[in-house]
MARPA-102243 format. One record per residue (C-alpha): x, y, z; residue in one letter. Coordinates in steps of 0.5 Angstrom, whole numbers, plus 2048, in hexadecimal, padded with zeros to 3 digits. Example, Ala and Ser with C-alpha at 12.3 -4.5 7.8 and 13.67 -1.06 7.14 Angstrom:
<lomi px="819" py="7F7" pz="810" aa="A"/>
<lomi px="81B" py="7FE" pz="80E" aa="S"/>
***
This chain:
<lomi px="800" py="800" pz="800" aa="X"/>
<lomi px="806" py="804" pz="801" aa="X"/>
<lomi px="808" py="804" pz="7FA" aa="X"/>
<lomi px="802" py="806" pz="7F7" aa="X"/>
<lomi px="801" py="80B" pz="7FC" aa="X"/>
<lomi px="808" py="80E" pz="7F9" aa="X"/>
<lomi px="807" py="80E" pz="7F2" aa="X"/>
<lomi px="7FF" py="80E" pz="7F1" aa="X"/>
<lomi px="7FF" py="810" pz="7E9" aa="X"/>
<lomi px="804" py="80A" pz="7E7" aa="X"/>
<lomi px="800" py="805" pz="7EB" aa="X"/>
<lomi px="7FA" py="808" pz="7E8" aa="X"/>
<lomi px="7FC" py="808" pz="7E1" aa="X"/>
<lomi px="7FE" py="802" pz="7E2" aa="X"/>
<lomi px="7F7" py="7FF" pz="7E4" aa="X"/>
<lomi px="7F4" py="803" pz="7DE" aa="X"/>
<lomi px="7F9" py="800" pz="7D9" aa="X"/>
<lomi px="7F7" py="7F9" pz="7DC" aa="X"/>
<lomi px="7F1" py="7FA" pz="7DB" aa="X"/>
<lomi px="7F1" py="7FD" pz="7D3" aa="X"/>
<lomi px="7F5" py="7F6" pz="7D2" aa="X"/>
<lomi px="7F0" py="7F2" pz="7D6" aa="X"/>
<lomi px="7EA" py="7F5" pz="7D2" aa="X"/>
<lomi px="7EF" py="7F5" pz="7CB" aa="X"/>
<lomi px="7EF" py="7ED" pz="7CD" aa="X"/>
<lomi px="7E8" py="7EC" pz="7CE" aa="X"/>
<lomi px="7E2" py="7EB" pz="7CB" aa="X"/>
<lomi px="7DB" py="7EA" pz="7CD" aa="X"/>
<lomi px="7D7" py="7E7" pz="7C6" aa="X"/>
<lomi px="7CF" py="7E7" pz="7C8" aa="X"/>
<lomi px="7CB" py="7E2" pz="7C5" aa="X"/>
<lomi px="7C8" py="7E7" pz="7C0" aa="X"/>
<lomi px="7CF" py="7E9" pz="7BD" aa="X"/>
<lomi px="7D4" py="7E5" pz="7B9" aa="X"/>
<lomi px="7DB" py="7E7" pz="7B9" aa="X"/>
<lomi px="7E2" py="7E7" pz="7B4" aa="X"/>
<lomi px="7E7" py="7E7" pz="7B7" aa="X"/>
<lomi px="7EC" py="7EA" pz="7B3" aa="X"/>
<lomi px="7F4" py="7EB" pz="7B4" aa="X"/>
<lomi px="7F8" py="7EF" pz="7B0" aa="X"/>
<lomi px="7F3" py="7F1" pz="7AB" aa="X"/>
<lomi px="7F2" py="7E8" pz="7A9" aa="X"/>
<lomi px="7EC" py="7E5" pz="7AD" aa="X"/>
<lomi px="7EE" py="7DF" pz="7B0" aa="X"/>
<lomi px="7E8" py="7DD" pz="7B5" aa="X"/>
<lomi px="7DF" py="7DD" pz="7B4" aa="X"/>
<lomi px="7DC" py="7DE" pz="7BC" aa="X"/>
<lomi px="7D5" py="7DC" pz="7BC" aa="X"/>
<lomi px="7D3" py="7DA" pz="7B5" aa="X"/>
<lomi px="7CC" py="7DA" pz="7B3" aa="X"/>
<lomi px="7CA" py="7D3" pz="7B3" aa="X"/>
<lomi px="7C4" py="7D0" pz="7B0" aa="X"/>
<lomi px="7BF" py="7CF" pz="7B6" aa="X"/>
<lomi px="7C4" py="7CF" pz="7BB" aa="X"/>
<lomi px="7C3" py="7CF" pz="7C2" aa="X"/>
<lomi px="7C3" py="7D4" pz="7C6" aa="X"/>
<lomi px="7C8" py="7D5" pz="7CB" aa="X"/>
<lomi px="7CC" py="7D0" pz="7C7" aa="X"/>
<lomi px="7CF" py="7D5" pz="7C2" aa="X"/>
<lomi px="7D5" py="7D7" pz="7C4" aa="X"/>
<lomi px="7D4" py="7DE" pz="7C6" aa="X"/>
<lomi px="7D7" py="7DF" pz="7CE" aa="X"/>
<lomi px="7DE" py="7E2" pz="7CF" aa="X"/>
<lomi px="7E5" py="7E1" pz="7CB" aa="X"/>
<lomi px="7EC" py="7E3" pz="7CA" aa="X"/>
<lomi px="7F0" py="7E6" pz="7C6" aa="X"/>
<lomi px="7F6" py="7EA" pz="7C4" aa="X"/>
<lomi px="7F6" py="7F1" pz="7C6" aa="X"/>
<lomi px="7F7" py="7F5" pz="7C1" aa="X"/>
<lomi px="7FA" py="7F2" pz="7BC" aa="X"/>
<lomi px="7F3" py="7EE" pz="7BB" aa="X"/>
<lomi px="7EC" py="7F2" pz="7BB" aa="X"/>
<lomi px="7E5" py="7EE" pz="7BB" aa="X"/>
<lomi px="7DF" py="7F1" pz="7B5" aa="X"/>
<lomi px="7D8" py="7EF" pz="7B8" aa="X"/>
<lomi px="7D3" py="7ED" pz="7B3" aa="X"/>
<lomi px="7CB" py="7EE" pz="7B4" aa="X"/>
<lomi px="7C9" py="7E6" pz="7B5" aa="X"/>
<lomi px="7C2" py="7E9" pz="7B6" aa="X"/>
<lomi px="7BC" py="7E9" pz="7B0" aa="X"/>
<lomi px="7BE" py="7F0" pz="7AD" aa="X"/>
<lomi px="7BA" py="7F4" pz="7A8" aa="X"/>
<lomi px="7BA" py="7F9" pz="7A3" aa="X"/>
<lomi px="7B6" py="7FE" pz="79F" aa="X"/>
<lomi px="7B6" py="800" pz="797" aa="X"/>
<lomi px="7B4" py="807" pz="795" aa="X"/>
<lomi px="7AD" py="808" pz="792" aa="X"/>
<lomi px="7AE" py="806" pz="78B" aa="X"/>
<lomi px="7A9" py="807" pz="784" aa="X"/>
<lomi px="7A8" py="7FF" pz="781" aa="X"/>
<lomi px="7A4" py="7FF" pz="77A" aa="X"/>
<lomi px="7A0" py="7F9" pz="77A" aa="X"/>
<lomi px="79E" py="7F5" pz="774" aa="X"/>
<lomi px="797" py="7F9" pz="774" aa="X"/>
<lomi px="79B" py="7FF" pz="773" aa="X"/>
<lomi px="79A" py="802" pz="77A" aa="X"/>
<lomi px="79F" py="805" pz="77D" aa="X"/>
<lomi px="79F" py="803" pz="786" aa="X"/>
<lomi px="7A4" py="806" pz="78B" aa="X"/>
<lomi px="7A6" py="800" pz="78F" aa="X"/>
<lomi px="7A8" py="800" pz="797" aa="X"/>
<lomi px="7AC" py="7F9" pz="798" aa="X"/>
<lomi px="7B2" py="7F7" pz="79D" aa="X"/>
<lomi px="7B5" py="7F1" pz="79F" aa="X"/>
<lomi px="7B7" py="7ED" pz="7A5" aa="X"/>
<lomi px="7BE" py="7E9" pz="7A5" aa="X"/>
<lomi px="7C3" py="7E6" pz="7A9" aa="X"/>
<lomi px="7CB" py="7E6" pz="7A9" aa="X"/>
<lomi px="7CC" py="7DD" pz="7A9" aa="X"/>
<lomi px="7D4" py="7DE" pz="7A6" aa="X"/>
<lomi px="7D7" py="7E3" pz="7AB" aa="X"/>
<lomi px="7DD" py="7E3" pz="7A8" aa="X"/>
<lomi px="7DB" py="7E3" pz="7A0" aa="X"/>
<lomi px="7D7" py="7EA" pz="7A3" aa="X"/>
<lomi px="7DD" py="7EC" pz="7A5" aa="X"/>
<lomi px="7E2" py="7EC" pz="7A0" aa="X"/>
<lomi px="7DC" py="7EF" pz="79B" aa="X"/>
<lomi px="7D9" py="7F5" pz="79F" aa="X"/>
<lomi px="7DB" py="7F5" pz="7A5" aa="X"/>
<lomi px="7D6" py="7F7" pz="7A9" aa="X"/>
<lomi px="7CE" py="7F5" pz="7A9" aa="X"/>
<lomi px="7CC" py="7FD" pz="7A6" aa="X"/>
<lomi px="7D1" py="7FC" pz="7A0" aa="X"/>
<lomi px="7CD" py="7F6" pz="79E" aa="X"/>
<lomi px="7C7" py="7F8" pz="79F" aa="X"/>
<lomi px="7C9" py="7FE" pz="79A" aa="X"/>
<lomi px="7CB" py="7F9" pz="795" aa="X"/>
<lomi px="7C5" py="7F5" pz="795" aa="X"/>
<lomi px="7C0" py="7FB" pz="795" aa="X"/>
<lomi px="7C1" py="7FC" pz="78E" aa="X"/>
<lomi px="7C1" py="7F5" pz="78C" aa="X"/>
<lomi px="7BA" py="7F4" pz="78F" aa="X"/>
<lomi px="7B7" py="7FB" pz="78C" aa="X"/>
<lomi px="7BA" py="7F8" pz="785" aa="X"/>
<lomi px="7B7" py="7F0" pz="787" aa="X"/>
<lomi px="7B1" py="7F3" pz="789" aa="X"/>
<lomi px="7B0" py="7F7" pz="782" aa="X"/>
<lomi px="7B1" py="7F2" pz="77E" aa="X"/>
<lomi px="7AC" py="7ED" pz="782" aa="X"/>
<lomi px="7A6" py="7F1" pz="782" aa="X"/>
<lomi px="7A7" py="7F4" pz="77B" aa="X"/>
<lomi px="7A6" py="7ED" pz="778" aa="X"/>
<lomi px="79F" py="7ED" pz="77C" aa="X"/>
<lomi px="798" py="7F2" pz="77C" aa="X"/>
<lomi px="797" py="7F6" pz="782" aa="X"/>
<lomi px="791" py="7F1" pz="784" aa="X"/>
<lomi px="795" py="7EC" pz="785" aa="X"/>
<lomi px="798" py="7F0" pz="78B" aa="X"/>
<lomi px="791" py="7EF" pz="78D" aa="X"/>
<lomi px="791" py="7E7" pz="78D" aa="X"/>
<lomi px="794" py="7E1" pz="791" aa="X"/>
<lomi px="799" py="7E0" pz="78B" aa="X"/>
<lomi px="79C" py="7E7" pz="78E" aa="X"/>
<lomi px="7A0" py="7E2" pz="793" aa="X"/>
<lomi px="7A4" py="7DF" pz="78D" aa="X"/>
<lomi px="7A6" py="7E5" pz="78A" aa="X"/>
<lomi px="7A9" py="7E7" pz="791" aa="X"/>
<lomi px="7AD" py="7E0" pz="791" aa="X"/>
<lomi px="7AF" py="7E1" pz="78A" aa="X"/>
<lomi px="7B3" py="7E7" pz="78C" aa="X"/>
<lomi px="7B5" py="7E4" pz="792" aa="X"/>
<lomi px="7B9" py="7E0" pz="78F" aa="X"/>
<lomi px="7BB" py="7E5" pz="78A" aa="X"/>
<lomi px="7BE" py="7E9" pz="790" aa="X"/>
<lomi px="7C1" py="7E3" pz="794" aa="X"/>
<lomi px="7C5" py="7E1" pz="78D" aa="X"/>
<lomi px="7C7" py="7E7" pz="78F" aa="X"/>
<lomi px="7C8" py="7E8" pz="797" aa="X"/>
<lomi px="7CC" py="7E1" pz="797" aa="X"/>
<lomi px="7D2" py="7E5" pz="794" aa="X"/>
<lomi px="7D3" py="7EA" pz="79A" aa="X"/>
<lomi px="7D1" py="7E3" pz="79F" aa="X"/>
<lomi px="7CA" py="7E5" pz="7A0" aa="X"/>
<lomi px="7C4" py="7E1" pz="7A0" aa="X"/>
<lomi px="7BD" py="7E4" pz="79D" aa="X"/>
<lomi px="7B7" py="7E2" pz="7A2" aa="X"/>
<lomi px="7B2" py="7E7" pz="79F" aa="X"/>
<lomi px="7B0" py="7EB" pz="79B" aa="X"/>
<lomi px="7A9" py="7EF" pz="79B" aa="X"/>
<lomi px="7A5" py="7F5" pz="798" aa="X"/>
<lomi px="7A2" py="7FB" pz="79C" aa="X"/>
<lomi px="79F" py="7FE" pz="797" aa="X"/>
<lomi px="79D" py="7FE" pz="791" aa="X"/>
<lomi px="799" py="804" pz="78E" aa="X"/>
<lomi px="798" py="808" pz="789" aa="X"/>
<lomi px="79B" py="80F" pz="788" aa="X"/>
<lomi px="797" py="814" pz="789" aa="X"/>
<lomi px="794" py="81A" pz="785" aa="X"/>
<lomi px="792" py="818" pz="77D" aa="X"/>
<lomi px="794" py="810" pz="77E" aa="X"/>
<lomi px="791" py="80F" pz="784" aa="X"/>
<lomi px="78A" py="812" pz="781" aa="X"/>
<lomi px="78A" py="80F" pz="77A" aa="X"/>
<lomi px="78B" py="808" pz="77E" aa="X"/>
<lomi px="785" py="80A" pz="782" aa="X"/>
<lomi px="781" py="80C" pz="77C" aa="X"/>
<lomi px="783" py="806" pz="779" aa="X"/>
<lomi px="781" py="801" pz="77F" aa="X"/>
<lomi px="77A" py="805" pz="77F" aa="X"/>
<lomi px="779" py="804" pz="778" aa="X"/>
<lomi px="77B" py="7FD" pz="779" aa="X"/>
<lomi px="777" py="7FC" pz="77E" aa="X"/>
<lomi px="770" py="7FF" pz="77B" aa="X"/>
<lomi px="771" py="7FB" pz="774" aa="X"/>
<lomi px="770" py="7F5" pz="779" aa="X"/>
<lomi px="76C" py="7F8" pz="77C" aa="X"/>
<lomi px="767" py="7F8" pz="776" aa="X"/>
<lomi px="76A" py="7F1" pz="773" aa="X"/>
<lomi px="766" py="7EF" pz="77A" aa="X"/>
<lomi px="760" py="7F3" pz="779" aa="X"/>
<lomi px="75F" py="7F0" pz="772" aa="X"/>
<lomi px="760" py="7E9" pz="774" aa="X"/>
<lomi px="75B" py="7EA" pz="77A" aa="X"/>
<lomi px="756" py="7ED" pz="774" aa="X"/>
<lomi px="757" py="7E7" pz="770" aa="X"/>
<lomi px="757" py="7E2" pz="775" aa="X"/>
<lomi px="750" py="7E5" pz="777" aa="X"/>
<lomi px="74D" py="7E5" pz="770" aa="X"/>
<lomi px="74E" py="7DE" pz="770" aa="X"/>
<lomi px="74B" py="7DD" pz="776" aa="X"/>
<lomi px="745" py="7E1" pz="774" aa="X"/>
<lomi px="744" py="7DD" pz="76E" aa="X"/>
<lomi px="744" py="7D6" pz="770" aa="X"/>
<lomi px="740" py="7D9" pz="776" aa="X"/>
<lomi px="73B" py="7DC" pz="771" aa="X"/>
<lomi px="73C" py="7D5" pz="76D" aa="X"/>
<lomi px="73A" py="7D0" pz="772" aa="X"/>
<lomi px="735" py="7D5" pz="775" aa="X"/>
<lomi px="732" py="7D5" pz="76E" aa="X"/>
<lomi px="733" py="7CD" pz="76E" aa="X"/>
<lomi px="72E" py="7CD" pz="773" aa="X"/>
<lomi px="729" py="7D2" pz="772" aa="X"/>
<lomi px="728" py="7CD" pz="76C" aa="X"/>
<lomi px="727" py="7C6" pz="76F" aa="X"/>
<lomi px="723" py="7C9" pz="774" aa="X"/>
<lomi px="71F" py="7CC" pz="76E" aa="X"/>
<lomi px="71E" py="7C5" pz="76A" aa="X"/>
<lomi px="71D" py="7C1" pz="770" aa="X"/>
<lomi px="716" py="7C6" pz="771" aa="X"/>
<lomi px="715" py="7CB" pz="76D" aa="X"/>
<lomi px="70F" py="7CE" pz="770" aa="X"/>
<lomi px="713" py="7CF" pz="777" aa="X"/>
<lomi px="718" py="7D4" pz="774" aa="X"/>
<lomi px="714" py="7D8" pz="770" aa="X"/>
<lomi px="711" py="7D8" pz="777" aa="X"/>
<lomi px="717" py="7DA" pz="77B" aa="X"/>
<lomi px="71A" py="7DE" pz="777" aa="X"/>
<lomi px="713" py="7E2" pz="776" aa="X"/>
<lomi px="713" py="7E2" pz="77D" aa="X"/>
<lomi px="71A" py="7E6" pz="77D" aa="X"/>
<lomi px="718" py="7EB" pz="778" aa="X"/>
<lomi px="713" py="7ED" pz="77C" aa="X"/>
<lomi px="717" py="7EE" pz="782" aa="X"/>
<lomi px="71B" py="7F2" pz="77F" aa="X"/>
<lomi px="717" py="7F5" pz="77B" aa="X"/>
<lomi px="712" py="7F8" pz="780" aa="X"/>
<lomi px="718" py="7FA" pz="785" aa="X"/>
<lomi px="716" py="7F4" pz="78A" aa="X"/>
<lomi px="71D" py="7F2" pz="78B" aa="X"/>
<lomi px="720" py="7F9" pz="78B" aa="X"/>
<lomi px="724" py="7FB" pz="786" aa="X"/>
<lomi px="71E" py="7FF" pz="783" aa="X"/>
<lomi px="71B" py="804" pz="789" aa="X"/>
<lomi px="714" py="803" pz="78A" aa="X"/>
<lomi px="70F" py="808" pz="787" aa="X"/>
<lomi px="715" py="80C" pz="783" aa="X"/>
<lomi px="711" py="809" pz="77E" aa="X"/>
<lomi px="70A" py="806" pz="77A" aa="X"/>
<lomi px="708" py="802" pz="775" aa="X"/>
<lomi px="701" py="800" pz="772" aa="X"/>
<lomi px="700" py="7FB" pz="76F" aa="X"/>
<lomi px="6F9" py="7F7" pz="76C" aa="X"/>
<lomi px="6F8" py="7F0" pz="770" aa="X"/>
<lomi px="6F8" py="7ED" pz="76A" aa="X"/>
<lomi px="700" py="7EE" pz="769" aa="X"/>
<lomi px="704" py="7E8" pz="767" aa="X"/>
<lomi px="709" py="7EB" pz="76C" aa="X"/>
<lomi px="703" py="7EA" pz="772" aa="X"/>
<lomi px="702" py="7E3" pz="770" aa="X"/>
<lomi px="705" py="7DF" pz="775" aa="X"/>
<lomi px="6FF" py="7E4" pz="77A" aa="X"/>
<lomi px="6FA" py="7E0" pz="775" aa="X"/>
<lomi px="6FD" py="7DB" pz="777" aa="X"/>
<lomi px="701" py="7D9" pz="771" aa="X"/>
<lomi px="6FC" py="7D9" pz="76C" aa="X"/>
***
């Protein structure tokens, strides 16, 4: 204690040196990094590399050792990453122009080949941006924008899945997923044309339908009037004096208001009790 208290400075450099050099050998890898230990600007080891459906806390990540100094630890993301693509214009085969949103999800699976391309996880993504702006305008450009609307949508996003995994495996990096935000059209003359487009479509079916119900009621009235006619005319022949009976009887009903399609005494008739229409009063004679 003596000597410390003596030189206080020295001693406390001293401590101060030991525990840069301490902190220089040590290394802390978590469970949601990867580390490349590099020395000398030549990689040499990989610390808690992704491994398909690896167990947790069995990985490789805890506490290791390293020269001080003369090697350095680079840490890569092990995590599910994700990046997004600026808004851009596609033109579809129908010739509509849509300004889509999209991103994509990825993963570093080869440490060591990301490090040696990129460098660092913001790198590739800045390389891969591009590239799924340019898969992503290929993809939809083959199709119609309805299609977007549809259950085939799924497999335009793994077609350009794919295209951009081609891609992603030369950084070391792995594609799980690649989705569209928003597929709109632009605003302003496009936006209103598509409008007018889809109202015009909307009301030819509209009509087509309201043509078919029509004929379809016609035809339904005529077998109707058919039959009806059908059995107006085996009940004729089965008793003729029957029907001339009842229909007198409904023409009467209708004729003198009875059934209420005319008001009663909104009108006269006079008529000679000797009239044919008056028969069936004389009893049909």
């Amino acid at each position: 204690m003596e000597r410390i208290m003596r030189q206080p400075f020295a001693w406390g450099l001293g401590i101060v040196v030991v525990l840069i050099l301490l902190l220089s050998t040590v290394s802390i890898v978590p469970e949601t990094k990867q580390a490349v230990l590099v020395r000398l600007n030549r990689p040499v080891a990989i610390w808690n590399a992704y491994k398909p459906n690896q167990e947790f806390g069995r990985t490789g990540a805890g506490v290791r050792f390293h020269w001080p100094f003369i090697e350095r630890v680079v840490w890569v993301d092990k995590r599910v990453l994700d990046f997004d693509m600026q808004r851009q214009e596609v033109l579809s085969t129908d010739q509509l122009r849509l300004v889509v949103d999209a991103f994509a999800r990825f993963r570093v699976v080869d440490p060591l080949r990301m490090v040696l391309t990129a460098g660092s996880e913001r790198r590739v993504t800045e390389a891969l941006q591009p590239i799924l702006g340019s898969a992503l305008r290929n993809e939809l450009g083959k199709r119609q924008f309805a299609l977007l609307l549809s259950p085939e949508r799924g497999q335009v996003m793994d077609n350009i899945q794919a295209g951009l995994n081609r891609v992603a495996k030369q950084y070391g990096v792995e594609i799980v997923d690649v989705r569209i935000k928003r597929a709109d059209l632009p605003t302003g003359t496009p936006l209103e044309s598509a409008y007018q487009r889809m109202r015009t479509a909307r009301q030819q079916e509209a009509l087509t339908i309201r043509a078919q119900g029509l004929k379809q009621a016609q035809l339904i009235r005529a077998d109707a009037d058919a039959e009806a006619s059908r059995i107006y005319s085996e009940s004729f022949n089965k008793d003729p004096d029957f029907y001339d009976f009842y229909r007198a009887m409904q023409s009467y009903e209708h004729t003198f208001g009875v059934d209420g399609t005319n008001a009663e005494g909104s009108s006269s008739i006079v008529l000679s009790p000797s009239n044919d229409y008056l028969r069936e009063f004389r009893g049909g004679r």
